[in-house]
Structure formats: C-alpha cells, structure tokens
C-alpha positions in Angstrom: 1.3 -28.2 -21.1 2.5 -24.7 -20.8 4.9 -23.9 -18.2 3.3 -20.4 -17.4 1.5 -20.4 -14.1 -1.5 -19.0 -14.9 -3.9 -17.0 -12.6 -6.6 -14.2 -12.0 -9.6 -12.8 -10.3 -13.1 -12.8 -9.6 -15.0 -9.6 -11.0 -18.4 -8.6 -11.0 -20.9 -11.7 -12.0 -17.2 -13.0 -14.0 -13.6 -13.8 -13.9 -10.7 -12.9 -14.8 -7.7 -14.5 -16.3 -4.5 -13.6 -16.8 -1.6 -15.5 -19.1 1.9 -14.5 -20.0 0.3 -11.5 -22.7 -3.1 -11.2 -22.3 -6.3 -11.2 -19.8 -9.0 -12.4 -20.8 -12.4 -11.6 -19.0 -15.7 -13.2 -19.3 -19.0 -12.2 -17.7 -22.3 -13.3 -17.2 -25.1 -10.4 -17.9 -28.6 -10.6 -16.3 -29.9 -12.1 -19.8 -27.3 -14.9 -18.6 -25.5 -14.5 -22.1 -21.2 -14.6 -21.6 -19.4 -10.7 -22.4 -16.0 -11.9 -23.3 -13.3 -9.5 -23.5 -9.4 -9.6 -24.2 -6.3 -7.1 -23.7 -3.1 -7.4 -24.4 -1.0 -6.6 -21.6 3.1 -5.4 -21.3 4.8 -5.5 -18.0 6.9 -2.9 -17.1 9.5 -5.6 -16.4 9.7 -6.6 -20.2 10.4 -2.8 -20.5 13.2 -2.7 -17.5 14.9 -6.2 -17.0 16.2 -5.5 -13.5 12.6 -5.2 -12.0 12.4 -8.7 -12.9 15.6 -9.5 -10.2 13.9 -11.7 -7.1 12.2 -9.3 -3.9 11.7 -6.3 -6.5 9.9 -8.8 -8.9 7.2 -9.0 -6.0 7.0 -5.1 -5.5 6.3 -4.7 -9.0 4.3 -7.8 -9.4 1.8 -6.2 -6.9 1.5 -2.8 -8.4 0.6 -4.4 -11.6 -1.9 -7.2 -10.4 -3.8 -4.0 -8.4 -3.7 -1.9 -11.6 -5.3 -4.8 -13.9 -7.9 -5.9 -11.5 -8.8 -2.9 -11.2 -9.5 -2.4 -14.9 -10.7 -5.5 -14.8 -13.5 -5.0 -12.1 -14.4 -1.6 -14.0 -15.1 -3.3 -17.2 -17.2 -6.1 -15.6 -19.4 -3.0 -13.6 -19.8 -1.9 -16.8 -21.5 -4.7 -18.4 -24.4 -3.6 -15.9 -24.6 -0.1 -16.3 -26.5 2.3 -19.1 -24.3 3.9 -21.3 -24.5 7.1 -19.7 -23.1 5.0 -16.3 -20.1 3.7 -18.0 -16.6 5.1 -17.0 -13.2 4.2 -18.3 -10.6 5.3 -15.1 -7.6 8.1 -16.4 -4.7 7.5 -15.6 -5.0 10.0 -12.3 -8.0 8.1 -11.5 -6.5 5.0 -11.4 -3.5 6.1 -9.2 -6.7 7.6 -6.4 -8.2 4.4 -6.4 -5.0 2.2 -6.0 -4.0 5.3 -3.3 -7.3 4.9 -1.8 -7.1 1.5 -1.3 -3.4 1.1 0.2 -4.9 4.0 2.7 -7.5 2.2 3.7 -5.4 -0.9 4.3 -2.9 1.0 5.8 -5.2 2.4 8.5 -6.9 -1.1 9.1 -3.5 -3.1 9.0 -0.9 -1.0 10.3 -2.9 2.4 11.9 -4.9 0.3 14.1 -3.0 -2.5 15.1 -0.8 -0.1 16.8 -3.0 2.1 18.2 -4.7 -0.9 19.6 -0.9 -2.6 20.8 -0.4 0.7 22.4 -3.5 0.5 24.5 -2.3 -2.8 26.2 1.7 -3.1 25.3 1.8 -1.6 29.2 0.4 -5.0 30.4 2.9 -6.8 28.9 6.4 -7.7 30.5 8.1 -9.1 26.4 8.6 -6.6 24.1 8.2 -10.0 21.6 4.8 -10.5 22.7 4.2 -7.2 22.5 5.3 -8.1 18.5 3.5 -11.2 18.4 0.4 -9.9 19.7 0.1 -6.7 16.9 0.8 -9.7 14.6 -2.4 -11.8 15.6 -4.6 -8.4 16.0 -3.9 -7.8 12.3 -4.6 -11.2 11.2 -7.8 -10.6 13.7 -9.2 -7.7 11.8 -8.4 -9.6 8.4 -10.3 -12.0 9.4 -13.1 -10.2 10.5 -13.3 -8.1 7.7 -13.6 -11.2 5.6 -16.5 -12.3 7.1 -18.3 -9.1 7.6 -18.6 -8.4 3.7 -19.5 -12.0 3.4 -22.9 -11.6 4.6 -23.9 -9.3 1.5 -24.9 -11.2 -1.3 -23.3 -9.6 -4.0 -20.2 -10.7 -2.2 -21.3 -14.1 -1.8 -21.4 -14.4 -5.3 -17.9 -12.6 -6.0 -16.5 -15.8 -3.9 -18.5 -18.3 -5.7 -16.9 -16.7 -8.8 -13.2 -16.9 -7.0 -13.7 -20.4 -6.2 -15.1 -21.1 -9.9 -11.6 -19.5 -10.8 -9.3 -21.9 -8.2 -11.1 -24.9 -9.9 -10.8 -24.2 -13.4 -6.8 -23.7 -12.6 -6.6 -26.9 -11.0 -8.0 -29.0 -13.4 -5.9 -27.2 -16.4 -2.7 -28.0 -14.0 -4.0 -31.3 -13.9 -3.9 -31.6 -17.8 -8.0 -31.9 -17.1 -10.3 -30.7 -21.0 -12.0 -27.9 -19.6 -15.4 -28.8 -19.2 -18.0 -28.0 -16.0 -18.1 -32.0 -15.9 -14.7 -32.3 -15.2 -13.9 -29.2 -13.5 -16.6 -29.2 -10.9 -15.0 -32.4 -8.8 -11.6 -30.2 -8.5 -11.2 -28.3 -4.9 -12.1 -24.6 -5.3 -8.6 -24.0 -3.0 -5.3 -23.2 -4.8 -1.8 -22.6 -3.1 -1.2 -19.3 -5.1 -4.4 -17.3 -4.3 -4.2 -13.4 -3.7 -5.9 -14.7 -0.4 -2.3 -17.1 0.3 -0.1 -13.9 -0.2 -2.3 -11.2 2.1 -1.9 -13.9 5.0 2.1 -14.6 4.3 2.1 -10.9 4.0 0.6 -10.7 7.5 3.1 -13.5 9.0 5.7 -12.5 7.1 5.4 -8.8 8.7 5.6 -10.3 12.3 8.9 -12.0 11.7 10.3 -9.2 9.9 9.5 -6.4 12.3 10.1 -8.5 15.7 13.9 -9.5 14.1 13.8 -5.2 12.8 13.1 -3.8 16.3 14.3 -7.0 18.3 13.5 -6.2 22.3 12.9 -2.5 22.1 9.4 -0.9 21.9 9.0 1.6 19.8 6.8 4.1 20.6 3.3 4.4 18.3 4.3 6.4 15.6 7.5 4.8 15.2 6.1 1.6 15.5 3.6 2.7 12.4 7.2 4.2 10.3 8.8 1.5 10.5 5.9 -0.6 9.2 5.5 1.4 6.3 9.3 1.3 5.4 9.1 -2.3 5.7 5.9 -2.6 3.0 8.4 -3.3 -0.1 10.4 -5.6 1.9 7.8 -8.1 3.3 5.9 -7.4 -0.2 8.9 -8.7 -1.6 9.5 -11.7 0.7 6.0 -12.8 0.7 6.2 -13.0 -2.9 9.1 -15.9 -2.9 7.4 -17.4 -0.3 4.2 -17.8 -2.5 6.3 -18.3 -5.9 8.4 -21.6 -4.0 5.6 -23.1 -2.3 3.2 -23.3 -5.9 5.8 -24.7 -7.6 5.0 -28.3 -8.8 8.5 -29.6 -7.3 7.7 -27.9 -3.8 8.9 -29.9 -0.6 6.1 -32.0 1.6 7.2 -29.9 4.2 6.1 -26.9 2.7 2.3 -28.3 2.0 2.3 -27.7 6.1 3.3 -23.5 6.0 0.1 -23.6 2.7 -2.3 -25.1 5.5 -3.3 -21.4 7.2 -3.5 -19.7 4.2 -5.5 -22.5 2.4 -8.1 -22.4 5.8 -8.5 -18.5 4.7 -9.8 -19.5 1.2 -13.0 -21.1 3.1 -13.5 -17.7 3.9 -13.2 -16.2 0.4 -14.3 -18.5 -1.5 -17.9 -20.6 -2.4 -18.4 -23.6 -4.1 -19.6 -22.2 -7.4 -22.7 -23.5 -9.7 -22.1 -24.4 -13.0 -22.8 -21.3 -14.7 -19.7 -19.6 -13.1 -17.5 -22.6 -13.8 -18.1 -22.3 -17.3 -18.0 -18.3 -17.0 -14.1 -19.4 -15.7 -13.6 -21.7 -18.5 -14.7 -19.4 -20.8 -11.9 -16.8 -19.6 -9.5 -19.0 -19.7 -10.2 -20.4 -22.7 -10.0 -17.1 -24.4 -6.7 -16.4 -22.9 -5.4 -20.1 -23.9 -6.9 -19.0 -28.0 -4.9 -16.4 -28.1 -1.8 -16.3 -26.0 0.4 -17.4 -29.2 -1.5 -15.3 -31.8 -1.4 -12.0 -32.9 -4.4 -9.9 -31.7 -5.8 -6.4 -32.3 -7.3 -5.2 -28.9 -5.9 -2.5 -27.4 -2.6 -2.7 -25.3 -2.4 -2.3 -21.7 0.7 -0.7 -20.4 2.1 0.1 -16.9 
C-alpha cells in the first residue's frame, strides 16, 4: 500500500480527492449519472524546497488546500449551472475569495472574541482566565456556526458527502477493495479531517497566546495584533500536531488529545447513503488510476 496519506473534500453533490499529483473529483448530477474530473497539481514546495522545512510546511500547506478546494467547489457548482452560469475564478478572483474568507473568519474568530472578552475581562480577577475564556468563546461560536448551517439541507448533504469521504479513506488505510459493501461498515470519523486542524487551531491559539502575553492584558486592539501575528505560527503548530497524531505509529496517549476534535466531526459530518460512498470511491479511484501515469489534463499551479 502506498505510503502517501491521502485526503480531500466534500463539494457540491461530490468529493474530492487529492494524492501526491493529482485531484481527482467526482460528482453526482441531478440525472444521478458520476462527472469525473482530474488535474494535475504542482506544489509550490516542489518548486522551493525550503517551504517544505516543518511549521512553514503547514503555512503553505493551508494556502494551497484553500486554493484547490476552492477550484474544486467551483467546478462541482458548475456541473449544475447552464452554460451561460459557468465561471472559471482568475487568478485576482481567486485571491478575493480566499481574502474574503480569512476576513470573514478573522472577524468571527479573532474580531469578536475580543470584543466580547473586553465586555467582561473587568469581571475577572486572572488575566489567564481572561485567556482561557476568549479561548472557549471562540470554540463557542465555532461551534455554533457549525450547527446553524446544518439545518439547511443543502448542507446536510455537503456532510453526508464529508462523511462518505472519511469512510472511503479508512477502509483504503485499512487495505479494504473499495466497494460501497465494504466501505459502508467503516466510521465516517478520521484523525486528519480539515475539521481536526480548525479545533487544534483553536486550542492551539489559547496556549500560544496565554504563554505570548503571560499575566498582562492587553488592551482590544492589541489583543486582536497580536492574534493576527500569531496566525502563521499556530497555523504552523497545528499542522504537526495533526501530521504526528495520523500517523499509523502514533502513541495511545495521543488517541486521547484526537477525542475533541473527533466529537466535532458529529457535527460536520452524516452518515452518507450509498450513492455518495460510491461518488467517494469513484474519486479516489480516479486519483489511485492515475497517480503513476502520465496524463494530459491541465496543470494546476500555485
């Protein structure tokens, strides 16, 4: 079995999967026929070695896994819109939408957290509680964020997808033959879900920033600066953390730090029906074809 780790997304009505060179995407159109698509992709850490080193790996690893699901989600949109709908992002759209995105979790993650800190830090005698509670009100409005878009269905179905996607993955890393048979008895939770890292993120800021700022308080702008200096670091951090604990050879110990983030994925993920498993198998699968074999689709670059 092949050493690489490999992962992805849910899209619209499909998944995506993602190996060592390619994606590979495959969706399921109203007609309930698949779409299957394949791109090569090139990091831009085959390009500049030292991007590769451990914390920046995780920096860049992020950048990169927002700009191919994002592509990614486009082309699935696409398969249910008329010709005339269909867009392909430029390059200066694509940097909006990733801006408009880190905005909007800026102002929900760090804006007001603080703002709301501020309103009762005055209440509070420890300026480590004071730490600890901006900590827990961002995991807070994570949380109920998550299940606030849950209620639509078109979301609903985006986390049947993502669970279709965790189950296919585990029965491949269990050396499973990809079929809905065997793949529907596998747990639709996985150790190194997108979900995992946004809630290690979130920890992983607390600790950072309370051993940062120590027993001082700094005041609410500061208090937002030095969160947004601190981004690439617990980015960075947050990405080991996630990289050691999937590793096959992890501790036992380390099964127990996996627990919160694995409680998330009931959250943002739905058992799936057989049609999305095999709409998962079928990415995969296209990924797995080709991932040793020349191909002509176009090349995706950073």
């Amino acid at each position: 079995m092949s050493k690489f780790y490999y992962g992805g997304q849910a899209v619209m009505e499909g998944v995506m999967m993602r190996g060592p060179k390619i994606i590979g995407i495959a969706v399921r159109k109203e007609d309930s026929t698949l779409v299957i698509h394949k791109e090569n992709i090139k990091t831009v850490g085959e390009r500049f070695p030292i991007l590769k080193l451990p914390l920046i790996r995780g920096v860049v690893a992020l950048f990169e896994s927002l700009i191919i699901g994002t592509k990614a989600l486009v082309f699935s949109a696409n398969q249910f819109a008329s010709e005339d709908e269909q867009e392909v992002l430029s390059p200066k759209e694509m940097v909006l939408t990733i801006g408009l995105s880190f905005g909007l979790a800026i102002l929900l993650f760090v804006v007001l957290p603080a703002f709301l800190t501020r309103l009762i830090e005055s209440y509070i005698k420890s300026a480590m509680v004071v730490n600890l509670t901006e900590g827990l009100i961002k995991i807070a409005i994570f949380m109920l964020y998550i299940v606030g878009i849950s209620f639509t269905p078109d979301i609903k179905r985006f986390f049947q997808y993502h669970g279709a996607e965790h189950k296919v993955i585990n029965a491949y890393e269990a050396g499973e033959e990809l079929k809905v048979e065997n793949v529907r008895p596998y747990t639709r939770f996985h150790v190194r879900c997108g979900t995992n890292f946004i809630v290690i993120v979130l920890l992983m800021s607390i600790f950072i920033f309370t051993l940062i700022t120590g027993y001082s308080r700094p005041s609410f702008f500061k208090r937002i600066g030095i969160h947004l200096l601190l981004l690439p670091v617990v980015a960075g951090f947050s990405y080991e953390v996630i990289k050691f604990l999937g590793q096959d050879n992890a501790p036992k110990w380390a099964k127990v730090i996996t627990r919160p983030s694995l409680w998330t994925q009931y959250l943002t993920t739905r058992e799936p029906d057989d049609s999305q498993i095999e709409t998962a198998i079928a990415a995969l699968e296209e990924v797995m074809q080709v991932e040793d074999s020349e191909i002509s689709t176009k090349e995706l670059t950073f």
